[in-house]
Residue, then its C-alpha position, 0 to 999 in steps of 0.5 A: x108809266x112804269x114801262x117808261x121807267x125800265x126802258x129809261x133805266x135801260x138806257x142809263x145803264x147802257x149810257x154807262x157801259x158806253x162811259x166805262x168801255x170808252x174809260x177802259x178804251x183810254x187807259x188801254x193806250x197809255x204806253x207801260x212797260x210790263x213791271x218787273x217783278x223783283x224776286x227778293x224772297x228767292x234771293x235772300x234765302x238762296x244766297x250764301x252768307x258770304x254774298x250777302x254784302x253784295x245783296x245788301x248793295x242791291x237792296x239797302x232799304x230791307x237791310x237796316x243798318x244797324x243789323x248784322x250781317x249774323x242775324x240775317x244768316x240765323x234768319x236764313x237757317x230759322x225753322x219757321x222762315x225756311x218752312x215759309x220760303x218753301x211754302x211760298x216757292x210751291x205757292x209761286x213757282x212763277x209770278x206771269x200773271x201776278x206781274x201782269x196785274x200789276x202792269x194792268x194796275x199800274x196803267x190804271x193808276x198812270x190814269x187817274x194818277x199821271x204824276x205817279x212813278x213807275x214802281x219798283x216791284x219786290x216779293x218778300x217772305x216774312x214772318x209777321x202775318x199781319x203784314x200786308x203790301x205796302x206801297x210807299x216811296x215808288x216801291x211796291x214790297x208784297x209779302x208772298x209768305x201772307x198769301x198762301x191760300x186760307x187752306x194753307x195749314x200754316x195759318x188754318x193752325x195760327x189764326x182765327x177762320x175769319x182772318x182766313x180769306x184776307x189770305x189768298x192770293x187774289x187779295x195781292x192787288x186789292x191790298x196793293x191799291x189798298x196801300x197806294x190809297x194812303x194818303x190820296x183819302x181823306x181821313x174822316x173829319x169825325x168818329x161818327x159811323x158815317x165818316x168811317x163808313x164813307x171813308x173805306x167807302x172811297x178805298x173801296x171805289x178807288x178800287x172800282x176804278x184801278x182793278x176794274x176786273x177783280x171781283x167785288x168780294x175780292x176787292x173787299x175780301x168777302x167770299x162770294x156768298x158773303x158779298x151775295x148776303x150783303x147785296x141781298x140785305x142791303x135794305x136790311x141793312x140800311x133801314x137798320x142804320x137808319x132806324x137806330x140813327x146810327x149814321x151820325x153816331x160816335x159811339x166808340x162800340x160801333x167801329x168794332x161793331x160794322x167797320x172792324x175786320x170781325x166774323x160777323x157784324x153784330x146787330x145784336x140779332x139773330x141774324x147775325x151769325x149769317x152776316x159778313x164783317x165790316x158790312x159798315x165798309x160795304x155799305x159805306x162803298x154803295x154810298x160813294x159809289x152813288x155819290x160817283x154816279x150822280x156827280x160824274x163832274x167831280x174830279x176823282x182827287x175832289x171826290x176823295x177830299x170830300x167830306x162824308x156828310x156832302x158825300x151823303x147827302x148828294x149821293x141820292x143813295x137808296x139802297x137796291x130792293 
């Protein structure tokens, strides 16, 4: 009987491979144009005072209106923004692959989303290090100044460690869908964990699906020892959540507790100091992925719209032993 079980196991998950290379097949012919990747952070501080109006013609929507033109030159010549360009011109001397990623995502999303336009794709040095991509109005505007690398001393000496890996580079892409998302989720119809949980769950399974080749510590911003301590206690973790009937819990702790970006999730054990952050966020992706494998019917626009509780209760989830 048993072996009867891993050669039926087997074969699901060929059956399964054979579905995605045949998805990936499809996507594959979609005819894009390699994306160009617009160099405005370059442009803005290269280009002298009396050129601005001419940069300012090319790209109003980064020049608010009510703005003069002499605060954008002392934002050319401040310390920190200048110490940021070049930081970032050493980072990116070249953006090949970065704009092939993009044109790799972008056919992605023509797929699963074929109303989409094809996004203009600008590059941006910024001094607010809390401010990630955006994708909003067919524009895609990537902050380069934000992915320097977490060994970057610029924020080794300004930010807290665990903070540090939403910064390397190979977070670009992942936050680009991140922001693409918007919108295209349903927000939870509750506070209860598991309506937070199951909704970064679809960020995170949409991510599965538009960047298929990223990694998944990447595409959650775990390091790979991280994601590897999530896959090894996932039971835990699970019959923790379970246990204490935290799923259908509002309590207003358990956000920054299992969902908010953290050094460590705090199951008030000792355990704690080993674990990643945002395990909630995790967890909640291994529910909708579930959910995505046994009702492979479902339309992805119908998966993002539904409820967490339908989401849960026919995902058929049990977590991996």
């Amino acid at each position: 009987m048993k072996k009867n079980i891993i050669i039926l196991f087997a074969v699901l998950i060929v059956f399964s491979c054979k579905k995605e290379n045949e998805t990936e097949e499809k996507i594959a012919e979609i005819p894009v144009e390699e994306i160009a990747i617009e160099r405005f952070d370059k442009l803005f501080f290269e280009t002298k005072p009396e050129n601005l109006p001419g940069l300012k013609k090319k790209f109003p929507f980064l020049f608010p209106a009510n703005v003069p033109d002499a605060e954008w030159v002392e934002k050319q010549n401040n310390e920190f923004e200048r110490k940021l360009y070049t930081e970032v011109q050493k980072k990116y001397p070249d953006l090949d692959t970065l704009q092939q990623n993009i044109t790799s995502l972008y056919r992605h999303i023509k797929f699963y989303y074929p109303e989409t336009p094809r996004p203009r794709v600008i590059t941006l040095v910024y001094d607010n290090l809390d401010m990630k991509c955006v994708y909003e109005d067919g524009l895609i505007l990537i902050p380069l100044s934000l992915y320097l690398g977490k060994d970057n001393e610029l924020y080794v000496s300004s930010m807290d460690k665990y903070h540090l890996q939403e910064h390397e580079p190979s977070q670009i892409v992942p936050d680009i869908v991140t922001a693409f998302s918007s919108g295209k989720i349903a927000p939870p119809a509750d506070r209860t964990l598991l309506s937070l949980m199951v909704f970064y769950g679809k960020q995170l399974y949409l991510k599965d699906l538009l960047i298929p080749d990223v990694g998944d510590n990447d595409k959650i911003g775990y390091t790979k020892e991280q994601e590897a301590w999530a896959e090894v206690n996932e039971e835990e973790i699970w019959r923790y959540f379970v246990d204490r009937k935290l799923l259908f819990d509002n309590d207003s702790k358990l956000p920054g507790r299992f969902i908010n970006p953290a050094p460590f999730s705090k199951f008030y054990l000792e355990l704690d100091n080993e674990s990643p952050g945002r395990l909630g966020q995790w967890l909640g992706w291994q529910i909708v992925r579930a959910y995505a494998q046994n009702n492979k019917n479902v339309p992805l626009q119908e998966l993002m719209a539904t409820d967490a509780r339908t989401i849960f209760e026919n995902s058929k989830y049990k977590p991996k032993k």
